[in-house]
DSSP file (Angstrom, degrees, kcal/mol; ACC not computed):
  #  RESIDUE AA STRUCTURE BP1 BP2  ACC     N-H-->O    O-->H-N    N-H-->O    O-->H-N    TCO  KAPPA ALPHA  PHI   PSI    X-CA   Y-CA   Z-CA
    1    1 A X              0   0    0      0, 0.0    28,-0.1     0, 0.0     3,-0.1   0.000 360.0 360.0 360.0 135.0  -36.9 -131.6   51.9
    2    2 A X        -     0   0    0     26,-0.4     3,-0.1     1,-0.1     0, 0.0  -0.191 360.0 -97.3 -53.4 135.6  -40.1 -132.4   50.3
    3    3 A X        -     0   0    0      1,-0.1     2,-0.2    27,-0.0    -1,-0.1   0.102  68.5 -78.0 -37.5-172.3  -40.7 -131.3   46.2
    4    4 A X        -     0   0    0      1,-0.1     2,-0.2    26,-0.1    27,-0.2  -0.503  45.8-135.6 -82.1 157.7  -42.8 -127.8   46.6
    5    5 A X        -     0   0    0     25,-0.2     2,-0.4    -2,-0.2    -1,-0.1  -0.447  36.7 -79.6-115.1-175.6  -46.2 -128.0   47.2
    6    6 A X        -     0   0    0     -2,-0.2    26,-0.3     1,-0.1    -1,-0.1  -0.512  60.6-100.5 -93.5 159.0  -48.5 -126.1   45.5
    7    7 A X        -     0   0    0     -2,-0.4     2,-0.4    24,-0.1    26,-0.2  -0.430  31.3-148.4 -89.0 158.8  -48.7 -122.4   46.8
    8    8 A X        -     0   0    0     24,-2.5     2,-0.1    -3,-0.0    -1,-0.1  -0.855   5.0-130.8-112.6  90.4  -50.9 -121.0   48.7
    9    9 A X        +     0   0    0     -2,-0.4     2,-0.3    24,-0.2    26,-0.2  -0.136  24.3 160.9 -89.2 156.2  -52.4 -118.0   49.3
   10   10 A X  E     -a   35   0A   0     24,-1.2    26,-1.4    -2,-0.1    -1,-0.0  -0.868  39.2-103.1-134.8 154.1  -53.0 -116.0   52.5
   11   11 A X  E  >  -a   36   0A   0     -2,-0.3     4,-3.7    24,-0.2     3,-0.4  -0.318  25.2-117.0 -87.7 173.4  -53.9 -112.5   53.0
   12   12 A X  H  > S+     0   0    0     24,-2.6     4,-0.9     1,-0.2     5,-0.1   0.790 121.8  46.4 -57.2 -11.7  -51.3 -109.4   54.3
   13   13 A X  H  > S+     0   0    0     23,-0.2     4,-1.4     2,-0.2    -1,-0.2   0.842 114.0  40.6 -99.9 -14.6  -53.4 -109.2   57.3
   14   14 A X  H  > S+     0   0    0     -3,-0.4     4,-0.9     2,-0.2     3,-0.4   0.974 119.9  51.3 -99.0 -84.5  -53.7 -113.2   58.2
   15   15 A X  H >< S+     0   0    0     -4,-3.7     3,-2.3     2,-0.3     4,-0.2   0.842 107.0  51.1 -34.4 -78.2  -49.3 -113.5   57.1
   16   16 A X  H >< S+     0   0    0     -4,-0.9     3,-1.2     1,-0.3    -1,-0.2   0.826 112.6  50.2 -47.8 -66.3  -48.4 -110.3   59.6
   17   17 A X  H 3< S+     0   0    0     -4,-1.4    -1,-0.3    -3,-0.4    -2,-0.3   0.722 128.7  19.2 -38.3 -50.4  -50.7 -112.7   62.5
   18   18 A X  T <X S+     0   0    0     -3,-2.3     4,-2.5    -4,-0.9    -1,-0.3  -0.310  76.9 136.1-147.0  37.5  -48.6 -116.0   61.7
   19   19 A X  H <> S+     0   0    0     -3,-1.2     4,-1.5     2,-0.2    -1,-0.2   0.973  76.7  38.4 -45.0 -77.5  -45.6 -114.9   60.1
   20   20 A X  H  > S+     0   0    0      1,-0.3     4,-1.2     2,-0.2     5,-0.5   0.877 113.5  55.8 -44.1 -54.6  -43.1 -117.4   62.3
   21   21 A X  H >> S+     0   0    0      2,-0.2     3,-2.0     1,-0.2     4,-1.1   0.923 116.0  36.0 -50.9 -69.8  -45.5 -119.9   62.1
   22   22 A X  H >X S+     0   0    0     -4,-2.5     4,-1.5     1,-0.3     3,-0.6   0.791 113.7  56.0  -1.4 -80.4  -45.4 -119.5   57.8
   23   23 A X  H 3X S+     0   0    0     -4,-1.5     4,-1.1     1,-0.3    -1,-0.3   0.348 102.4  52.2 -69.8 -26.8  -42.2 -118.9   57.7
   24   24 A X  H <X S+     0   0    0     -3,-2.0     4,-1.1    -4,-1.2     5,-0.5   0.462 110.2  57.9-103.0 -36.7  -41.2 -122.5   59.8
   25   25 A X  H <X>S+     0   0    0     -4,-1.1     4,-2.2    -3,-0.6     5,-1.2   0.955 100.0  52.6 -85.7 -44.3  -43.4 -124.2   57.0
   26   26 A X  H  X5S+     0   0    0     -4,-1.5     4,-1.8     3,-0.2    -2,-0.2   0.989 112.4  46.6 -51.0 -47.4  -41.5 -123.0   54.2
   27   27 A X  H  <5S+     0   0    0     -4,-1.1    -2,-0.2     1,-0.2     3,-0.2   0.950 121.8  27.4 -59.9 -78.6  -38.6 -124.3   55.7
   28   28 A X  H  <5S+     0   0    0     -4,-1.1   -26,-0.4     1,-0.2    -1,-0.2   0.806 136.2  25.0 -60.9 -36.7  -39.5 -127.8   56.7
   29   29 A X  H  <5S-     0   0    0     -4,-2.2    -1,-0.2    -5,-0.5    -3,-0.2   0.676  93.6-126.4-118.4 -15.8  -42.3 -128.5   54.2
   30   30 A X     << +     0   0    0     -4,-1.8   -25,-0.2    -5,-1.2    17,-0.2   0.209  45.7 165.0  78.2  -6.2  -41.5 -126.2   51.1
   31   31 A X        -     0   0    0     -6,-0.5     2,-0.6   -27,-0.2    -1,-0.2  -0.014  29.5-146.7 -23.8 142.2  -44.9 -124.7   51.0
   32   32 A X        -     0   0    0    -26,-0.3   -24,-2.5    14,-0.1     2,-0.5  -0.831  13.1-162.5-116.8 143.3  -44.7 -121.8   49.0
   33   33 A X  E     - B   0  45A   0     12,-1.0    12,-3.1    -2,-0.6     2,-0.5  -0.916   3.7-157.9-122.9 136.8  -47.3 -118.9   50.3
   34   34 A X  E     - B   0  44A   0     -2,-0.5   -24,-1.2    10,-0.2     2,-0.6  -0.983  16.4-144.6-102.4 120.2  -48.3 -115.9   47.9
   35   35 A X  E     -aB  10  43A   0      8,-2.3     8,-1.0    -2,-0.5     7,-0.2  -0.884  14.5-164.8-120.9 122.1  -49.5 -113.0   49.9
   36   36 A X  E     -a   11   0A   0    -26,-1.4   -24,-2.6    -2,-0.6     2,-0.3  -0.279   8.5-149.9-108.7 158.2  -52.3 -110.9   48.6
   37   37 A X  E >  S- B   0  40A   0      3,-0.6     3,-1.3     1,-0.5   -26,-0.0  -0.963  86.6 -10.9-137.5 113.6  -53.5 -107.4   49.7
   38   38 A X  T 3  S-     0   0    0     -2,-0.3     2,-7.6     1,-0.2    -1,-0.5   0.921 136.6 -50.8  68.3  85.9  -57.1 -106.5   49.3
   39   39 A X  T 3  S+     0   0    0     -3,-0.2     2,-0.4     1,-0.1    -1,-0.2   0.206 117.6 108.6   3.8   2.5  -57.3 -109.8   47.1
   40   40 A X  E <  S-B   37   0A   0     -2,-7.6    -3,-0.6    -3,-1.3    -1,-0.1  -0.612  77.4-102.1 -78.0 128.3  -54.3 -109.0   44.8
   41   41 A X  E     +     0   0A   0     -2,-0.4    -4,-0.1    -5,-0.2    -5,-0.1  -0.244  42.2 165.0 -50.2 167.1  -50.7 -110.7   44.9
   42   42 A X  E     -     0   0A   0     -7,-0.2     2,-0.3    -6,-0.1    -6,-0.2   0.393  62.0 -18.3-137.2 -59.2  -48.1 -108.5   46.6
   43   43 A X  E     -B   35   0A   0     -8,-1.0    -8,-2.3     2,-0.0     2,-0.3  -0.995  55.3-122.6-171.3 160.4  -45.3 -111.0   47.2
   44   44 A X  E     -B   34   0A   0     -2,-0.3     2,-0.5   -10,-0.2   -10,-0.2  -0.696  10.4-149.9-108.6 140.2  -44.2 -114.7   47.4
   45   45 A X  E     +B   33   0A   0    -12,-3.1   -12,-1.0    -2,-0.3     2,-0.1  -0.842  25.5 174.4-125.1  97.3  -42.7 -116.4   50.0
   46   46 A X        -     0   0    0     -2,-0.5     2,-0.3   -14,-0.2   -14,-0.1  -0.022  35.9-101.9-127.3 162.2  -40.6 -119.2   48.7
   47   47 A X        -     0   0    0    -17,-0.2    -1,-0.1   -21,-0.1   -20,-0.1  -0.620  51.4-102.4 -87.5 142.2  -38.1 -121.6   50.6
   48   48 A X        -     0   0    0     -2,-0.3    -1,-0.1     1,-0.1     3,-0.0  -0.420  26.4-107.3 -66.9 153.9  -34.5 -120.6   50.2
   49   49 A X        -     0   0    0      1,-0.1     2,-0.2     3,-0.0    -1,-0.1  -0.258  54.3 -96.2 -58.5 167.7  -32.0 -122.3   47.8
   50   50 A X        -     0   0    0      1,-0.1     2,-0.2     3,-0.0    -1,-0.1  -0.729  43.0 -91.7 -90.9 151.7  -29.3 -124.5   50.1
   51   51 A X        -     0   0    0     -2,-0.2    -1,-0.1     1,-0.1     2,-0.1  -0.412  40.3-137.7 -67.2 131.8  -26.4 -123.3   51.0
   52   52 A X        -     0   0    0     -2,-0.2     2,-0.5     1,-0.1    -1,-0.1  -0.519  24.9-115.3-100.3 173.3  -23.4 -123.9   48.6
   53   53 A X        -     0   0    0     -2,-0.1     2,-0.3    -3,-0.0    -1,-0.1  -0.922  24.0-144.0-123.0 117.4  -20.8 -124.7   49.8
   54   54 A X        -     0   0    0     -2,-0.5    -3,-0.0     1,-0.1    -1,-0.0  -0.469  24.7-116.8-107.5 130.6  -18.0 -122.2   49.3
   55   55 A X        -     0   0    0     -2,-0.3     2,-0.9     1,-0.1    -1,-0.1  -0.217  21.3-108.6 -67.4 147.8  -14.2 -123.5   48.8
   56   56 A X        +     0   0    0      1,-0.1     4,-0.4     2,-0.1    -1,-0.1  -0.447  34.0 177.4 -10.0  58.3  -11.1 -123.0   50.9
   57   57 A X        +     0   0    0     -2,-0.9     2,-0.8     1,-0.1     4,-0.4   0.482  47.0 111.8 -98.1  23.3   -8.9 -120.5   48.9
   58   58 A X  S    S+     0   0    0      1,-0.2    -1,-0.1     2,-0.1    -2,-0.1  -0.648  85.5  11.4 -76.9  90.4   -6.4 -120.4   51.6
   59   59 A X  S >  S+     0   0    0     -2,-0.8     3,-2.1     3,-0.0    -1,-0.2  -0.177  91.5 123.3 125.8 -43.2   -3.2 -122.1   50.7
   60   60 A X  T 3  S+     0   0    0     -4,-0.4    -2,-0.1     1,-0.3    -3,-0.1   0.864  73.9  47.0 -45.8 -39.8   -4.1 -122.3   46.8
   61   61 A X  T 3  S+     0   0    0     -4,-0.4     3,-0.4     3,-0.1    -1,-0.3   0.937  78.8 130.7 -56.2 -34.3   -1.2 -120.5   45.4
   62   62 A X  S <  S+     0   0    0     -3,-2.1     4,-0.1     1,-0.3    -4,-0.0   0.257  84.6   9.4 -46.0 141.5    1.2 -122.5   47.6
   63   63 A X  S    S+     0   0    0      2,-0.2    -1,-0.3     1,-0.1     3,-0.1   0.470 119.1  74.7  62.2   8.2    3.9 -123.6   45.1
   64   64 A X  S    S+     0   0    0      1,-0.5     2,-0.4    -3,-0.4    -2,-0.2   0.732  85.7  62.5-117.2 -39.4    2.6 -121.6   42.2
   65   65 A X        -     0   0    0     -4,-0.1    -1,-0.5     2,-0.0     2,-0.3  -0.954  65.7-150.8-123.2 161.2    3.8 -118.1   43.1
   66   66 A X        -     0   0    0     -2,-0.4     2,-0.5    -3,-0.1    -4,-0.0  -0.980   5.7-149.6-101.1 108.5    7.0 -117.1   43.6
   67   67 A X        -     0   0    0     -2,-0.3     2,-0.9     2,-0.0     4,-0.0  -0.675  12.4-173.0  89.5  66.8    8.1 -114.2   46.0
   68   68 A X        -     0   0    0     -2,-0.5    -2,-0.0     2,-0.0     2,-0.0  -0.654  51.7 -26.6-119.6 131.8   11.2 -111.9   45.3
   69   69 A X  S    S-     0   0    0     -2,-0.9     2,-0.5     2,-0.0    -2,-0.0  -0.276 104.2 -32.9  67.9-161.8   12.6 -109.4   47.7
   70   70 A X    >   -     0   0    0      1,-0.1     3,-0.5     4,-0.1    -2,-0.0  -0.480  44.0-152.6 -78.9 115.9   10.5 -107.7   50.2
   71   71 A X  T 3  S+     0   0    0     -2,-0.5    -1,-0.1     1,-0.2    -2,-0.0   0.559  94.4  62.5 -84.9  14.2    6.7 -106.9   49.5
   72   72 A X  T 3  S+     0   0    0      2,-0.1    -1,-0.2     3,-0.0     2,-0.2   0.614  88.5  83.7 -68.9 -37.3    6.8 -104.0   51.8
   73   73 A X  S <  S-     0   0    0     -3,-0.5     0, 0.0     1,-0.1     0, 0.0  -0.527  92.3 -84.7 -75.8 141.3    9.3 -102.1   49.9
   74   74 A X        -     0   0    0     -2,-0.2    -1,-0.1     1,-0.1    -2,-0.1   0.185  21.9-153.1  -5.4 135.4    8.7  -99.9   47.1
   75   75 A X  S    S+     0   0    0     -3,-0.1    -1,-0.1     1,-0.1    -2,-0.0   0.411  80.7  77.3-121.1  10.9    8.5 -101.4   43.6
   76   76 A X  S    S-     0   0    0      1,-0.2     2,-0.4     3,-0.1     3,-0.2   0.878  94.3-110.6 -72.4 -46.9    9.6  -98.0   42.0
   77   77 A X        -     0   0    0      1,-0.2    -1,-0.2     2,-0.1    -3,-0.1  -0.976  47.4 -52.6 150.8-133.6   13.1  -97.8   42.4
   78   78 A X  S    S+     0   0    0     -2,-0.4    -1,-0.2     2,-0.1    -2,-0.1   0.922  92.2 116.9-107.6 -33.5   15.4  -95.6   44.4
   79   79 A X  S    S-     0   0    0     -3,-0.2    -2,-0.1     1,-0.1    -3,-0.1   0.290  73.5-104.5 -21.5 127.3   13.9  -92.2   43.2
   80   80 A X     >  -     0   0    0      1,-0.1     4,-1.8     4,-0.0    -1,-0.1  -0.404  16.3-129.3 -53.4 137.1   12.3  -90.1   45.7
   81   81 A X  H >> S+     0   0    0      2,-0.2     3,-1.3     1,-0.2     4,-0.8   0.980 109.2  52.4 -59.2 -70.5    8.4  -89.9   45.9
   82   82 A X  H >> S+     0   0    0      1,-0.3     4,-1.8     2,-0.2     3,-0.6   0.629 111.3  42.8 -40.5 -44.5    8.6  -86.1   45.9
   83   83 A X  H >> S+     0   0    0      1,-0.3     4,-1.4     2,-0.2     3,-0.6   0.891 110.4  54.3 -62.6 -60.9   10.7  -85.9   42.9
   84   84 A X  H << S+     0   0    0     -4,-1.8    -1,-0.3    -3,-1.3    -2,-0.2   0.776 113.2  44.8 -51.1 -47.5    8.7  -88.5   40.9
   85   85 A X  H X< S+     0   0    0     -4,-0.8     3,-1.0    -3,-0.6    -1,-0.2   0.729 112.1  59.4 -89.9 -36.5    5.2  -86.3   41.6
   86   86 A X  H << S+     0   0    0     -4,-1.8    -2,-0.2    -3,-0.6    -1,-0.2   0.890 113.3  29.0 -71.9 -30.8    7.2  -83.3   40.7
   87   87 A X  T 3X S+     0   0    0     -4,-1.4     4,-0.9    -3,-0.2    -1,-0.3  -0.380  88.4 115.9-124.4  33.0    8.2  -84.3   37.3
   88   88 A X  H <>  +     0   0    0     -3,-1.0     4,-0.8     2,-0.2    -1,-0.1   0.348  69.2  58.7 -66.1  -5.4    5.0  -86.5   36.3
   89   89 A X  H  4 S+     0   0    0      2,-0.2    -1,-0.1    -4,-0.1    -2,-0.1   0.677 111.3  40.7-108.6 -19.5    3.6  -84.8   33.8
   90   90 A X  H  4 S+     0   0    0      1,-0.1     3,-0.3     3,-0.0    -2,-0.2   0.773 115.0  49.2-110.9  13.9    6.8  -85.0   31.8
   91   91 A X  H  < S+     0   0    0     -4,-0.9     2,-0.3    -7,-0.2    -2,-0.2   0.656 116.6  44.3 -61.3 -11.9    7.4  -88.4   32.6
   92   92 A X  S  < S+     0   0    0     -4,-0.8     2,-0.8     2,-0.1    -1,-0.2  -0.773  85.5 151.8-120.8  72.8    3.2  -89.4   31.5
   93   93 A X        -     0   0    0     -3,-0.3     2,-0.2    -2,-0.3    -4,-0.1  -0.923  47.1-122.5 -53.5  82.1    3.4  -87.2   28.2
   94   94 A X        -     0   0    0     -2,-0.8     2,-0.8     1,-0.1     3,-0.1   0.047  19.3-124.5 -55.7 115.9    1.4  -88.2   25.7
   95   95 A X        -     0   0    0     -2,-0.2    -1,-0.1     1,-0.1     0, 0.0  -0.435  25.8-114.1 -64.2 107.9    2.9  -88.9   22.8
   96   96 A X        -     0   0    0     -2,-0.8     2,-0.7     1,-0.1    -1,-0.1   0.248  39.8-135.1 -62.1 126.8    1.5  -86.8   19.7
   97   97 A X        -     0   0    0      1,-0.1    -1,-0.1    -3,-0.1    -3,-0.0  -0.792   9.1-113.3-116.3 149.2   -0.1  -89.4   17.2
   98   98 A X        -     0   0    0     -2,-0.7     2,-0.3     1,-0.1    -1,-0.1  -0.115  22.1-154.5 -76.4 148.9    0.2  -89.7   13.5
   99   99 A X              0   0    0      1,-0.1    -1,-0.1     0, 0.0     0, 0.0  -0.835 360.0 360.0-122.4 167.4   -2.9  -89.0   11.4
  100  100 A X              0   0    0     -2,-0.3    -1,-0.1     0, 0.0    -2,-0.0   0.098 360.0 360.0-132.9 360.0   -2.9  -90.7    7.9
């Protein structure tokens, strides 16, 4: 693709009429088109950036993390959910803090 050219403007009603057509020139030639309503700009129609190109992250950890027991299981212990919900507010107590 070609530097930018210098833009060009066309009215809303002219743009609506030859949209595809425009829109096919940005691409291949980089034309940039400003499109004016009642002889004011409204909005610019610019060529896109290229696509980057976005890495692989399947696989990356391999060798890095380590794995122990079963990730399906619980990581709480052997308490019961119900019992743990019952008695949360005095296991998450806030502990009363010293003023100076």
């Amino acid at each position: 693709m070609s530097s930018p050219l210098a833009e060009q403007f066309i009215a809303a009603g002219d743009f609506k009429a030859k949209c595809l057509a425009l829109m096919d020139r940005v691409r291949d030639e980089g034309v940039e088109f400003v499109i004016t309503k009642y002889g004011h700009p409204v909005a610019r129609l610019v060529p896109c950036e290229p696509k980057r190109e976005v890495p692989i992250l399947r696989g990356m950890g391999r060798g890095r993390i380590i794995i122990h027991g079963d990730l399906t299981e619980p990581t709480f212990g052997d308490e019961p959910v119900d019992e743990m919900v019952a008695n949360w507010d005095t296991l998450h107590q806030a502990t009363p803090t010293e003023t100076t």
